[in-house]
N, C-alpha and C positions, 0 to 999 in steps of 0.2 A: 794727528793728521796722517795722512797716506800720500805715500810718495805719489806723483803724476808721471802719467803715460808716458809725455814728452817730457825731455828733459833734459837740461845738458852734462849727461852722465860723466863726459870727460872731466868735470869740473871738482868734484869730490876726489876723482882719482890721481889730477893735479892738484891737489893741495895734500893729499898723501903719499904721494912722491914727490913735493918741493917742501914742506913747514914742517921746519922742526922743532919736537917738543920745547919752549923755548927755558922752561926751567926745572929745577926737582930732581928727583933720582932717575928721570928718562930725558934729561935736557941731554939735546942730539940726536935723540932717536926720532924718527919721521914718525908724525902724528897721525892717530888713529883716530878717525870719525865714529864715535859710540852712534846706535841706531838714530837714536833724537836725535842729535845734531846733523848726520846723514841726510834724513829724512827733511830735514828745515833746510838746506842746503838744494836740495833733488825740488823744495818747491819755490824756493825763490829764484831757480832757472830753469821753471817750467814754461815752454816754448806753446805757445800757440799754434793749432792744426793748420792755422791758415796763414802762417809767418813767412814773410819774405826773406831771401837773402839781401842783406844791404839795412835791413831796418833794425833801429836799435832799442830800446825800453820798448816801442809796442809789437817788438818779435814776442815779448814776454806774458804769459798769464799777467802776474803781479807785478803794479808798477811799484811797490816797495812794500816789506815786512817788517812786519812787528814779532820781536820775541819779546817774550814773558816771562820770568823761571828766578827762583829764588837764588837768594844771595848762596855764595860757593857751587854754583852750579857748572861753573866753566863758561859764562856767557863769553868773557875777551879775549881767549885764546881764540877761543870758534871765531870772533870777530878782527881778529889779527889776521886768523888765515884767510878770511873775506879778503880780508885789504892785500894779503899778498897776492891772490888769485887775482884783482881787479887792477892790481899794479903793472902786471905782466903774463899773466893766465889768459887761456881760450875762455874768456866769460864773456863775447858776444855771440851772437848767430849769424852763421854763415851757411844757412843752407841747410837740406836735407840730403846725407850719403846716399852714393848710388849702391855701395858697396865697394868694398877696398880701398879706399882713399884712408886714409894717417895722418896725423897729426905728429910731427920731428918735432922737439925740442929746439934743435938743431937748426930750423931754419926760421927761430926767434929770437937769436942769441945766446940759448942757453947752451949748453957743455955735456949738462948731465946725460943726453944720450935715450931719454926718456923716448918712446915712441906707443901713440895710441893708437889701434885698427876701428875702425867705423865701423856698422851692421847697416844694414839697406835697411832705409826709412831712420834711420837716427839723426835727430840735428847735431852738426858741427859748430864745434867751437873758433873762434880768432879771439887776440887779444885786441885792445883799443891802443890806437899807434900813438897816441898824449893822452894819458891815465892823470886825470886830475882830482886828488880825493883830498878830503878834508875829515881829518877825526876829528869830532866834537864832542864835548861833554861842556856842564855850567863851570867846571875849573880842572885847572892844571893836575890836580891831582887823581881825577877822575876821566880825564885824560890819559894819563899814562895808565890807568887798570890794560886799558890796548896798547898804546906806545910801547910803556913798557913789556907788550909780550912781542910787540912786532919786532923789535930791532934782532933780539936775540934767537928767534923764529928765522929771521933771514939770515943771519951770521951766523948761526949754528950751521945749515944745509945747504945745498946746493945752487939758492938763490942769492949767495955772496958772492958766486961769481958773475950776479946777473945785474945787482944792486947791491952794486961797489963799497957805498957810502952811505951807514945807517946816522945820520947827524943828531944831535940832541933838540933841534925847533924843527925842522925838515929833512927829508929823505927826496934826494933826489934821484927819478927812474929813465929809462933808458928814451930817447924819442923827444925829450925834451917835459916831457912830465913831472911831478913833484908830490908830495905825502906834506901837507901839512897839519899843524894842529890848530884847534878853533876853538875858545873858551867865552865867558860872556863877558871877559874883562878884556878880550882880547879877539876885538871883533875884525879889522881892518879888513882883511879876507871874502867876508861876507859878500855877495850880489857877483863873485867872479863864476866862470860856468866851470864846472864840476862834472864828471863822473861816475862819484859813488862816492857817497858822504855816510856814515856808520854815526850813528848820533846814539849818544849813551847815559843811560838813565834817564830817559825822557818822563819818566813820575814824577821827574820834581823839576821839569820844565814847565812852567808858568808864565803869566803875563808881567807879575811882580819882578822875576829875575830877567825878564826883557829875551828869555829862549824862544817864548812859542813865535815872537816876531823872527826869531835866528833859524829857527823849522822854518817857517813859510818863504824866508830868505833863498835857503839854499834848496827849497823843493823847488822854487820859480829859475834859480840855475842849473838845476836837474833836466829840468823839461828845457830849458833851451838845450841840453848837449845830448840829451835822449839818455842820459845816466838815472842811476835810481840810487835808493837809500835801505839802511836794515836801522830801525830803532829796536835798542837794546832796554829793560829795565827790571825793574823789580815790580812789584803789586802797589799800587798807588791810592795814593787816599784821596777819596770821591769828592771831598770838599773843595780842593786846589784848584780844580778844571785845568788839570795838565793835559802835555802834547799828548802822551799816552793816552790817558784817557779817551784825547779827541778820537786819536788815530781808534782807538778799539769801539768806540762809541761812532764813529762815522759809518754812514749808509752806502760808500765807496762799497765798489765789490772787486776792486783792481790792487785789494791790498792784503796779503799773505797776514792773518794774525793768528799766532802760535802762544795759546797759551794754555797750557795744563795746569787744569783748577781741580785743587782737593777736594774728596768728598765733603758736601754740604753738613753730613750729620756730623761731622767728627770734631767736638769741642777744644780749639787751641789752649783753653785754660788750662782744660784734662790733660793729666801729664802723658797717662795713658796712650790717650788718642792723638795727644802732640806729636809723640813718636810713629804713630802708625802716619800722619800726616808726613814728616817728614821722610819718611819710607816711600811715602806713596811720591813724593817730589822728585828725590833722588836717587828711584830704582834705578833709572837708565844711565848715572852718572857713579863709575865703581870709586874716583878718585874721592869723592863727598861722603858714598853711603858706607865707606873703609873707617869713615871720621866721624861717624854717627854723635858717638858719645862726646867729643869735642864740640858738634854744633848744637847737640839738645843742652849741652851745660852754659854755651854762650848767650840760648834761648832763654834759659831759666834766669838768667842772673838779667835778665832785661826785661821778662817778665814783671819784674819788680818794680819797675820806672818808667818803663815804654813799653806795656802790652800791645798796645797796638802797631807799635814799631815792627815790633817782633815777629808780629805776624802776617805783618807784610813782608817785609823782606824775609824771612824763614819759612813762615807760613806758604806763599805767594796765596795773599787772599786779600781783596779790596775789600779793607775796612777804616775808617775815618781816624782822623788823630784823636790825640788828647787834646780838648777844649772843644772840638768838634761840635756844630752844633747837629748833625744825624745821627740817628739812630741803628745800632746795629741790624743790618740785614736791608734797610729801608734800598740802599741806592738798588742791591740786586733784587731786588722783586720789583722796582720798577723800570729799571733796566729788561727785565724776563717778561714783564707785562708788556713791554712796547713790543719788545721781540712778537709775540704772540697776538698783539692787534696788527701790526702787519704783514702778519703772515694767514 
């Protein structure tokens, strides 16, 4: 996808100057936006030509995004920095510069000293003065893939002096706001209004694990507070009728979906062409494609017992489980047929 016209530029350039790397041999160092990630950031704050100051979700092209991307691709870090930017970041619209107006750090409580210049005709960023988010995932452990990078993201850099108190169930932010977490054993949170809810692995939310009702939960507290959401996942199997799926499969056009699909001819089985698939995944990610030969061997040895696992999540290509009752290739060529009768 391609970056949009409008957009709230400030918003990639505050989250690399506020998150830091939050682990590895650059933990501390201020995080770097690779192109894709840039570019998926630049369109879930693309602003509307005809956006008001004062209005919030329908200042925005998209009222929420869907990423796509296989597994070790970086999705939770990228979604950590979300949740920091929507904690205490200019991520709403405030307007179109005249020219020379700034953006201080300084007179949001921060320290760091940060200051942004405007260009005439640029939309302006504010923060949300009660930031209410809920990380989600179907469990605690899949939870913390985010949690766990967010705490260390804010302790590590400049936003520990802004959010005091990274807590092990909640994060409390300035204004009276909070960070909690939301899993499906641990719903009580549910139906309160929200901000910005980051839901993750939505492929393997379903009706069975009681999530797709937890998505429609917190999208109906979304739209009371004019906040939006980013679902995060892996390539899902057609058979489940997951949130994902719905989300990529719906006729909505107010919804960012970002998903980079391998070429069609290139056999997952072929060990060959496996590698050139994973190639082609993780060009734009140097931390994954440095590990090449550590995820083609994790591939192969799951090849063995979960081919189809494997190739969804490694792969990112929708293909059915094991016991599945579809046929390989059936759901996309019916999927590309509907595309193509309505259009």
């Amino acid at each position: 996808m391609q970056p949009p016209d409008l957009t709230l530029d400030i918003v990639p350039d505050w989250i690399e100057t506020h998150c830091a790397v939050p682990d590895g041999f650059d933990a501390g160092e201020m995080l770097e936006l690779v192109p894709e990630q840039l570019t998926f950031v630049q369109n879930h704050y693309a602003i509307r030509t005809s956006a008001k100051r004062g209005e919030l979700a329908q200042a925005f092209v998209y009222r929420r995004s869907q990423l796509v991307r296989a597994q070790k691709w970086g999705k939770s870090p990228l979604i950590a920095a979300f949740v920091c930017a929507e904690s205490v970041g200019p991520v709403l619209f405030d307007g179109f510069a005249e020219g020379g107006e700034r953006y201080r750090c300084s007179d949001h409580g921060c320290g760091c000293g940060w200051v942004y210049g405007y260009v005439p005709g640029e939309p302006m960023g504010k923060p949300w003065p009660t930031p209410l988010i809920q990380v989600t995932a179907t469990t605690e452990d899949q939870t913390d893939n985010t949690y766990g990078a967010l705490r260390p993201m804010i302790d590590r850099g400049p936003l520990a002096d802004v959010i005091t108190r990274t807590g092990e169930e909640f994060i409390r932010l300035p204004g009276g706001g909070r960070i909690d977490v939301v899993t499906s054993k641990a719903t009580s949170r549910l139906g309160q209004r929200v901000t910005f809810v980051p839901q993750d692995e939505t492929g393997i939310w379903t009706d069975s694990n009681s999530m797709t009702k937890t998505a429609r939960t917190q999208r109906r507290g979304l739209a009371g507070m004019g906040g939006r959401a980013i679902e995060t996942t892996n390539a899902w199997d057609p058979s489940e009728n997951s949130v994902a799926q719905r989300t990529y499969e719906s006729s909505a056009v107010d919804i960012n979906r970002d998903f980079r699909i391998p070429p069609a001819d290139l056999s997952f089985k072929d060990k060959r062409k496996r590698r050139k698939i994973l190639q082609f995944n993780y060009a734009g990610v140097p931390w994954a494609l440095n590990n090449l030969d550590g995820i083609e061997a994790e591939c192969g040895e799951m090849m063995d017992t979960d081919a189809a696992e494997a190739e969804r999540f490694f792969g990112n290509r929708i293909v059915h489980g094991q016991g599945s009752w579809l046929r390989d290739g059936l759901w996309k060529s019916r999927f590309v047929n509907a595309v193509a009768t309505e259009s």
